[in-house]
GUPADREN-709495 format. One record per residue: residue number from 1; residue in one letter; x negated, z, y of N, C-alpha, C, CB in turn. Coordinates in steps of 0.2 Angstrom, whole numbers, plus 5000, padded with zeros to 4 digits. Last residue first. Glycine has a CB too. Layout:
REM residues N
  num  residu   npx   npz   npy  capx  capz  capy   cpx   cpz   cpy  cbpx  cbpz  cbpy
  NUM       A     X     Z     Y     X     Z     Y     X     Z     Y     X     Z     Y
...
//
This chain:
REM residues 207
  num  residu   npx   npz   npy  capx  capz  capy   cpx   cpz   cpy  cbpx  cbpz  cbpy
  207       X  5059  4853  5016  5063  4849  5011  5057  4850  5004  5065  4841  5015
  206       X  5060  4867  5026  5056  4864  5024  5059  4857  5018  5052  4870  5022
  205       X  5074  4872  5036  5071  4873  5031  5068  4869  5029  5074  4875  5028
  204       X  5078  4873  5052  5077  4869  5049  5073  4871  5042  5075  4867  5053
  203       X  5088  4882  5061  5081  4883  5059  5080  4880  5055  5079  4888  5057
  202       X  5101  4887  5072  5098  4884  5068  5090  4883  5068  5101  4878  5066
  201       X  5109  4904  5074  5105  4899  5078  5102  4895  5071  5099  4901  5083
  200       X  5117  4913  5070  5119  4910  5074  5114  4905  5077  5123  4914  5078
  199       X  5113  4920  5059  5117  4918  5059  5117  4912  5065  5121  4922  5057
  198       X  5096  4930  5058  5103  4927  5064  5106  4920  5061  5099  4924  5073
  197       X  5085  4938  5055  5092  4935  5051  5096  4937  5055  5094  4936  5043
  196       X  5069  4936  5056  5076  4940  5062  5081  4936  5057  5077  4938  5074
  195       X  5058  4930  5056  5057  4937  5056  5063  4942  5057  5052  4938  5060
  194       X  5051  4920  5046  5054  4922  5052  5056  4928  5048  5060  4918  5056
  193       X  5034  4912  5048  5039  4915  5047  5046  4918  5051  5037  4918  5046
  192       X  5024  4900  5044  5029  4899  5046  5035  4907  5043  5029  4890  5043
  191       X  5005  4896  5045  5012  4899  5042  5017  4899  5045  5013  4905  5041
  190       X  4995  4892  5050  4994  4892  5044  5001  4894  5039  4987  4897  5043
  189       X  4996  4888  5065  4992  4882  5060  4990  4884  5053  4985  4879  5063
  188       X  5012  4895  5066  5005  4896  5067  5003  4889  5062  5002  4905  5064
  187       X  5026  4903  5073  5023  4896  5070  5018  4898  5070  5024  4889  5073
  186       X  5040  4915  5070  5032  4915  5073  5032  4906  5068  5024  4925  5069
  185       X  5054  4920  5075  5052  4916  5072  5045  4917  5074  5056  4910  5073
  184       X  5061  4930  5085  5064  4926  5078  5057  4925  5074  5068  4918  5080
  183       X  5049  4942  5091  5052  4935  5091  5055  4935  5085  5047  4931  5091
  182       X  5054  4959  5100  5051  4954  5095  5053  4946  5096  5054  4956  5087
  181       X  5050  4967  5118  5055  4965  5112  5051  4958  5106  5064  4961  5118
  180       X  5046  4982  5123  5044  4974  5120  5047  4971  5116  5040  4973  5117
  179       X  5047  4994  5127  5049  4987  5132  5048  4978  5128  5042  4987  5140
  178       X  5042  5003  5120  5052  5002  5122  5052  4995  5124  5056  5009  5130
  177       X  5031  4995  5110  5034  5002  5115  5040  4999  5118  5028  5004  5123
  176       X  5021  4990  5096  5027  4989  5100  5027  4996  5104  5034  4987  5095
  175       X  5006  4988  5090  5008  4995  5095  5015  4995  5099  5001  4996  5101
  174       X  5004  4976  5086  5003  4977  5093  5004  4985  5097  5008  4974  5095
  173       X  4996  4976  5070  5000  4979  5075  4999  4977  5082  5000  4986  5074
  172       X  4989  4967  5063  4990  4974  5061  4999  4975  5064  4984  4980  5065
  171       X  4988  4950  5069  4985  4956  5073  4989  4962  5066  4988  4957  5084
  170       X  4984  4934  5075  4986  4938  5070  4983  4945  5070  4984  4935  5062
  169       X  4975  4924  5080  4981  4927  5083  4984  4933  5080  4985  4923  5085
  168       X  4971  4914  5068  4970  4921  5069  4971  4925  5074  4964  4923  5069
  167       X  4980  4906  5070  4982  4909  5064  4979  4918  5065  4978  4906  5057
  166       X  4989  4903  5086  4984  4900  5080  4986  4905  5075  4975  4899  5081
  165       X  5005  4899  5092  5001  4901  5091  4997  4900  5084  5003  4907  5093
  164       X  5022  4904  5096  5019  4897  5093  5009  4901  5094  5022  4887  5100
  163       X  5038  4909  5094  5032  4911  5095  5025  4905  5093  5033  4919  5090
  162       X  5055  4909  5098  5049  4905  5093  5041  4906  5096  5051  4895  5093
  161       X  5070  4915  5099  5062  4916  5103  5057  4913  5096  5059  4927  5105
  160       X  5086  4911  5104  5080  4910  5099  5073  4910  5102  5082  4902  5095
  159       X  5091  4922  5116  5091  4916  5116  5086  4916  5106  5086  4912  5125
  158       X  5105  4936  5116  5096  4934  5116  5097  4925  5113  5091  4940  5108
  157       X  5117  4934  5130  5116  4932  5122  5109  4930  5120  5120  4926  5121
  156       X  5112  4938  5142  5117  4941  5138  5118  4941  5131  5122  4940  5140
  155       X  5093  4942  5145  5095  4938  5141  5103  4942  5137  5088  4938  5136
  154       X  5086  4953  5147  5090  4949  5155  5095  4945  5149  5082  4941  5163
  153       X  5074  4953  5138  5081  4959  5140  5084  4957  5144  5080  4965  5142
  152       X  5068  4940  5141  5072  4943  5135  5077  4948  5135  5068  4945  5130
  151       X  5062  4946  5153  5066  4938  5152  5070  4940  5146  5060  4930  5149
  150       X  5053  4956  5150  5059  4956  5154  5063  4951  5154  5057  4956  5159
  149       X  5046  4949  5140  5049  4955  5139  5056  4955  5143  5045  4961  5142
  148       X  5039  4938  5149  5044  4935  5145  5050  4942  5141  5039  4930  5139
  147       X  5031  4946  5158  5038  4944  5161  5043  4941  5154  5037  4938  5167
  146       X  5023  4956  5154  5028  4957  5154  5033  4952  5156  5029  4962  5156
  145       X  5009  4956  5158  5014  4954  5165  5020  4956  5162  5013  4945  5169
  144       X  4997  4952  5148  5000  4958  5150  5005  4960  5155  4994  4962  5151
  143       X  4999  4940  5140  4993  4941  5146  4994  4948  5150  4993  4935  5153
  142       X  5003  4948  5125  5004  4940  5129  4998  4943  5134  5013  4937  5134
  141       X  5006  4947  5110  5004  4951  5116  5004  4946  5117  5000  4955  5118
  140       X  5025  4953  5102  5019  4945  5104  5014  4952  5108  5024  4935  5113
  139       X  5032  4955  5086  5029  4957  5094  5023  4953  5094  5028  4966  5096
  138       X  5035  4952  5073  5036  4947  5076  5035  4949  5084  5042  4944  5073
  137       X  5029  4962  5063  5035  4963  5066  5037  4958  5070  5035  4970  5070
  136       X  5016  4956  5061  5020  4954  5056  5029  4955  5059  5018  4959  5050
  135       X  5010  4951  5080  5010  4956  5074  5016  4954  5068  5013  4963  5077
  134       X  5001  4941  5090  5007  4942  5087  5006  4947  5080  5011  4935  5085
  133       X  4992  4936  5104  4990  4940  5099  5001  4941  5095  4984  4948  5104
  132       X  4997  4924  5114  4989  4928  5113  4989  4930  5106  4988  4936  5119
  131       X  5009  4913  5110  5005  4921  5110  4998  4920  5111  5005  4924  5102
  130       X  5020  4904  5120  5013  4905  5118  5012  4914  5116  5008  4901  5124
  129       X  5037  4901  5116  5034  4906  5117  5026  4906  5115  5039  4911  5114
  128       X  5053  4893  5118  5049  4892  5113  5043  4897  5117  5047  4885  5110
  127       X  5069  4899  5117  5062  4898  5119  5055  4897  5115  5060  4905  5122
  126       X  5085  4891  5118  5080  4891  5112  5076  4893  5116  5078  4885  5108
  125       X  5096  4893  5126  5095  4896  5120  5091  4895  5114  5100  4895  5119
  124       X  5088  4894  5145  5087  4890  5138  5090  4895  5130  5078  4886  5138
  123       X  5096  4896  5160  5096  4899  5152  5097  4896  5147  5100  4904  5151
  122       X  5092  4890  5174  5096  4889  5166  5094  4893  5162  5095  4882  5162
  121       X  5091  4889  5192  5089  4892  5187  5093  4890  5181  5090  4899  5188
  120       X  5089  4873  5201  5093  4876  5199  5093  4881  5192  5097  4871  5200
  119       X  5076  4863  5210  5082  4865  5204  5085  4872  5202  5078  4863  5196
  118       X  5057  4863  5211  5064  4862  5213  5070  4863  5207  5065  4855  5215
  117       X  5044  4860  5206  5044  4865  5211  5052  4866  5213  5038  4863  5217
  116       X  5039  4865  5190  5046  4861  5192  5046  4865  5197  5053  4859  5187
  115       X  5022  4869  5189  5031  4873  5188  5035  4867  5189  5035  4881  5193
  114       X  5006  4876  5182  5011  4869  5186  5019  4872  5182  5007  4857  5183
  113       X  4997  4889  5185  5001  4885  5179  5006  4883  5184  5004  4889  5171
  112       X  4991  4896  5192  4989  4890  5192  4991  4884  5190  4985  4891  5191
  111       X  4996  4911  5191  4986  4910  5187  4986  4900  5188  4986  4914  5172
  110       X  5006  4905  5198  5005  4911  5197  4999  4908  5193  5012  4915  5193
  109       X  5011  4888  5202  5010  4897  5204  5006  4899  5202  5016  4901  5202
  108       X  5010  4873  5208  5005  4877  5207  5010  4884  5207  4999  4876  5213
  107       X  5022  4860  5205  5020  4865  5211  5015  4868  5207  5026  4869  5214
  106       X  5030  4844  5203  5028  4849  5202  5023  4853  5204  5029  4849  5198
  105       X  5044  4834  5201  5040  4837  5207  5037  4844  5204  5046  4838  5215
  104       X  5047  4826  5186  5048  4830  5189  5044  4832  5196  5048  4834  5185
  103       X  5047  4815  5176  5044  4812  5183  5044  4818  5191  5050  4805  5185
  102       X  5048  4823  5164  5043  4818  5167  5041  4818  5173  5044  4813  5165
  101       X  5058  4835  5168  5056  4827  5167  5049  4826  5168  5061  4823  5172
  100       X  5064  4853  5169  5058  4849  5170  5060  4843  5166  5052  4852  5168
   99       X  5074  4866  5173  5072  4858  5170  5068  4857  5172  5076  4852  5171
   98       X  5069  4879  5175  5070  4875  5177  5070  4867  5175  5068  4876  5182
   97       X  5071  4897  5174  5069  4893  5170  5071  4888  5174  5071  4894  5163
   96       X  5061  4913  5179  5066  4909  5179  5066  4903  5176  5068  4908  5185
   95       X  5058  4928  5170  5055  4921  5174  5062  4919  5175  5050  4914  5170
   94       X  5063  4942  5179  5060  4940  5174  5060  4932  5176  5065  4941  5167
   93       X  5051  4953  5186  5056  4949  5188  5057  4945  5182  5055  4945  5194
   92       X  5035  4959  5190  5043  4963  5187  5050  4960  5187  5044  4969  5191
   91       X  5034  4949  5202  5029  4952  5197  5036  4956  5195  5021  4956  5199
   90       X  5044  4935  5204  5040  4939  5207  5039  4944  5201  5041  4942  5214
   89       X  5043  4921  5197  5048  4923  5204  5044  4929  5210  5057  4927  5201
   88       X  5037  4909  5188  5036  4915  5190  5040  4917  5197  5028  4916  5192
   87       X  5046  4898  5178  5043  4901  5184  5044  4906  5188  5043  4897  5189
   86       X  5047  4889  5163  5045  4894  5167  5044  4893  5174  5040  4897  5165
   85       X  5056  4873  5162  5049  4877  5161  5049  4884  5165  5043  4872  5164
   84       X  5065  4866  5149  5067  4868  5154  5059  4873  5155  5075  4873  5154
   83       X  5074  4850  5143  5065  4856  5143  5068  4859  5148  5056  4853  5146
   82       X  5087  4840  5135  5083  4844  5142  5079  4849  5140  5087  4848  5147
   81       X  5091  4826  5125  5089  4835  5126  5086  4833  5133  5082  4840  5119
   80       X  5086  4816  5121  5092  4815  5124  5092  4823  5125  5099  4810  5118
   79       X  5074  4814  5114  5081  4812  5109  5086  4815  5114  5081  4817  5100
   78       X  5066  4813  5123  5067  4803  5122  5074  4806  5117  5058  4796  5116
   77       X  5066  4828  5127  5069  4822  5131  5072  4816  5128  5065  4819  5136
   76       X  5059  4830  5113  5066  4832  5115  5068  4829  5120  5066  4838  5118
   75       X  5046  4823  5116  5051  4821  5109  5059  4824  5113  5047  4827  5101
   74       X  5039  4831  5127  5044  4821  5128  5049  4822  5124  5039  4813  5125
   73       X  5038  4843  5120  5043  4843  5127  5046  4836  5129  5039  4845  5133
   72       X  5027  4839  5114  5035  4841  5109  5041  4839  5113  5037  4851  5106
   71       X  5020  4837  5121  5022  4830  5118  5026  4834  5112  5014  4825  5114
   70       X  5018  4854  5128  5019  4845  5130  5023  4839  5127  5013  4842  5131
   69       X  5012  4860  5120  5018  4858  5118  5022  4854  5122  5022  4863  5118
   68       X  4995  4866  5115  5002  4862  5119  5006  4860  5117  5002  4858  5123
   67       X  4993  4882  5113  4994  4876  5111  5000  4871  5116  4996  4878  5103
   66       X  4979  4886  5124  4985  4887  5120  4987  4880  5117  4990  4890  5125
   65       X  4970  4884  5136  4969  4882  5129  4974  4884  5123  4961  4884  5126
   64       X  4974  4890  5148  4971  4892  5142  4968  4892  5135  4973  4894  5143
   63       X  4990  4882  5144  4986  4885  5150  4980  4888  5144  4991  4893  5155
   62       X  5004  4873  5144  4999  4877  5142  4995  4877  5147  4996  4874  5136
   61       X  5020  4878  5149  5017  4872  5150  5008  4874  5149  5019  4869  5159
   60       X  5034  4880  5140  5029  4881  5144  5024  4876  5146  5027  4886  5142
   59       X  5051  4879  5137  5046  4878  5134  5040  4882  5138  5046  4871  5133
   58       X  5069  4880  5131  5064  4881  5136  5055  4884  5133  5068  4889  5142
   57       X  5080  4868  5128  5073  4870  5124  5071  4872  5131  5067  4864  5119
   56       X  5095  4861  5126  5093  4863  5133  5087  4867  5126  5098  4868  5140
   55       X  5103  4856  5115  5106  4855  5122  5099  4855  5126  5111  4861  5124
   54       X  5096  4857  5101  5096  4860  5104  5098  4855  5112  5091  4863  5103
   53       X  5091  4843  5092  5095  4850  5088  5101  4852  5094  5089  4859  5085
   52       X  5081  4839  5099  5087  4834  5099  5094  4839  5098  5087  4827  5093
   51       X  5069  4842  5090  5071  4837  5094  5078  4834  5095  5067  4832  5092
   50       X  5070  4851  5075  5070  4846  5078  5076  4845  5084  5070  4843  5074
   49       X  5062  4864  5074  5067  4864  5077  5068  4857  5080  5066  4870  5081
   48       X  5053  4860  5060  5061  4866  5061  5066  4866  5068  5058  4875  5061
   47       X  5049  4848  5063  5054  4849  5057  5056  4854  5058  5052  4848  5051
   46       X  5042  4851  5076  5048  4845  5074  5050  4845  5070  5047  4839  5073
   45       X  5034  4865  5071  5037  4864  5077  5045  4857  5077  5029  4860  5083
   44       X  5026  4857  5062  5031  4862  5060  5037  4862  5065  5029  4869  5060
   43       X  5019  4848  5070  5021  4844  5063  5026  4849  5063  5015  4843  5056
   42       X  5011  4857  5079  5017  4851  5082  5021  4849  5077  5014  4844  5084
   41       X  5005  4865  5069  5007  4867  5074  5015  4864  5075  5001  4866  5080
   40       X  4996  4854  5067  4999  4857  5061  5006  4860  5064  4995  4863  5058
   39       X  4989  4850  5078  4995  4845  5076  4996  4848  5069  4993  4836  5076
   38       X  4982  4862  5082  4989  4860  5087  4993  4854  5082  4987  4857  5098
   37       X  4972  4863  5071  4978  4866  5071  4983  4864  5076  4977  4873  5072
   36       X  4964  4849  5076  4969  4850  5070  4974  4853  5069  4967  4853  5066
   35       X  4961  4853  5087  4966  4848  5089  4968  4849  5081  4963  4839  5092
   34       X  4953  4865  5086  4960  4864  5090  4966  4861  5088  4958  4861  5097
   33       X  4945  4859  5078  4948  4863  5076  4953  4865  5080  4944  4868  5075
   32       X  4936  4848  5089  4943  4846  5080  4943  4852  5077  4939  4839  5072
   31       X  4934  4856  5098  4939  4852  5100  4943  4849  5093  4935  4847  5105
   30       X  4933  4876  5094  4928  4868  5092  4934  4862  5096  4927  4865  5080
   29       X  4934  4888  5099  4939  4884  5094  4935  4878  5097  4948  4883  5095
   28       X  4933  4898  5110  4926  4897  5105  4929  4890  5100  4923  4906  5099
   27       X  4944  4900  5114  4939  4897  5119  4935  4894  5114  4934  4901  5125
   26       X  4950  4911  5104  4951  4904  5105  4948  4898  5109  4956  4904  5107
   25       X  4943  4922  5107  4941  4917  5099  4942  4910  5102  4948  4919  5092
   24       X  4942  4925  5120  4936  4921  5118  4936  4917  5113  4932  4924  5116
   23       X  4956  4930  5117  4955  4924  5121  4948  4919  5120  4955  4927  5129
   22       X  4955  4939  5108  4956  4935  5105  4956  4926  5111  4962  4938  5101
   21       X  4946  4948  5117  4943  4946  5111  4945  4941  5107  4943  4949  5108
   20       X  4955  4952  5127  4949  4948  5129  4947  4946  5123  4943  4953  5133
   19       X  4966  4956  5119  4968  4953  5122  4963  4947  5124  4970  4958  5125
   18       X  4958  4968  5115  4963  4963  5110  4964  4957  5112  4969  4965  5110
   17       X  4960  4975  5128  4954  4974  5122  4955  4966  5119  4956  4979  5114
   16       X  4971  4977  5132  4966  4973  5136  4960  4970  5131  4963  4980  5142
   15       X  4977  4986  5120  4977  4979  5123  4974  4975  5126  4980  4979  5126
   14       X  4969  4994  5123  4968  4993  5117  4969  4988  5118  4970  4996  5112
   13       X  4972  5000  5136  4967  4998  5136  4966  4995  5128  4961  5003  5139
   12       X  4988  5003  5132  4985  4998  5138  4979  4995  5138  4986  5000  5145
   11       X  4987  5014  5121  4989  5008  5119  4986  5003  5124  4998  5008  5118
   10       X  4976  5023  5120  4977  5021  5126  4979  5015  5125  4972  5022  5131
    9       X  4975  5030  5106  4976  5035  5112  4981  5033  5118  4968  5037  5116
    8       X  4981  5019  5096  4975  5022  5100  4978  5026  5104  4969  5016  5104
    7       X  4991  5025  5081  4989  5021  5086  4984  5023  5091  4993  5021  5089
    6       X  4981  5021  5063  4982  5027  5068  4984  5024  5076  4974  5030  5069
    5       X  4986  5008  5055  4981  5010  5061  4985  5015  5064  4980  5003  5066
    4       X  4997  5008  5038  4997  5008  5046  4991  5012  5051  5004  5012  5049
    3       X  4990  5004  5025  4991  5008  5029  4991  5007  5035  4988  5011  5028
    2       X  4998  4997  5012  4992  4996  5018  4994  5001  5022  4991  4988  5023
    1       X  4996  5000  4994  5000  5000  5000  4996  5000  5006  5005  5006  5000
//
């Protein structure tokens, strides 16, 4: 039987930790180790939540060498779907979301990441969600800002949270605390779980 990690003293600095160590991992990813895992990544990504399934997908726009989801974001448009992207409003706030197109006007915020600078807030019933770091309980760490937390608890009817990320993102524990809410679903370039039995959203099962 595995034994749960003592938690640390100072869950915030453990974080921070964590946090810096697995950002390096992923810096350190070779360009044909990237690009491999993002099209394992992409491959899952289209068969479980295909293109088109969903009205409205709120996505992100990578940063950091994350995985991108960009050329998932066309797929959904060309099948007649809307993207909808993050944007930072203010610190403790949850994001807002905003169609985004192709040919969209788009703006610089928060660490730099480009937004649809125009439009009208939506609540996407799918997110799809970069990790830093994710635990088996399906809690993400992210860059430590909390906004997708807060996004999720804003949430009347929780949207479908799909967590996307590499393998060794993979963590014990995050140390969850009242404010963190789990993902449905985790993707990674080696696995495919979920983690929430919800009736009410689809999820494409492998053939």
């Amino acid at each position: 039987m595995t034994q749960v990690p003592e938690q640390p003293s100072d869950v915030s600095e453990w974080r921070k930790h964590e946090r810096a160590r697995l950002l390096d991992r992923r810096r350190s990813m070779t360009t044909e180790e990237h690009r491999v895992a993002s099209d394992i990544i992409m491959r899952e990504l289209l068969a479980r939540i295909p293109p088109g399934k969903y009205d409205l997908v709120g996505c992100y726009w990578p940063f950091r060498r994350e995985f991108n989801c960009v050329p998932y974001m066309r797929e959904v448009l060309r099948n007649g779907g809307r993207v909808a992207l993050p944007v930072v409003i203010a610190r403790g706030h949850p994001l807002e979301f905003r169609d985004w197109t192709e040919d969209a006007e788009m703006q610089r915020g928060v660490w730099n990441i480009p937004h649809p600078a125009n439009g009208l807030g939506v609540q996407p019933p799918v997110l799809i969600l970069p990790v830093v770091g994710f635990d088996a309980a399906g809690f993400r760490l992210g860059y430590g800002a909390g906004y997708y937390d807060i996004t999720l608890a804003g949430y009347g009817a929780p949207p479908l949270a799909i967590g996307v990320g590499f393998e060794f993102s993979r963590l014990h524990t995050i140390y969850p605390q009242p404010h963190d809410r789990p993902m449905d679903f985790i993707i990674t370039d080696r696995s495919v779980e979920r983690l929430a039995a919800r009736d009410d959203v689809f999820f494409a099962k492998p053939e």
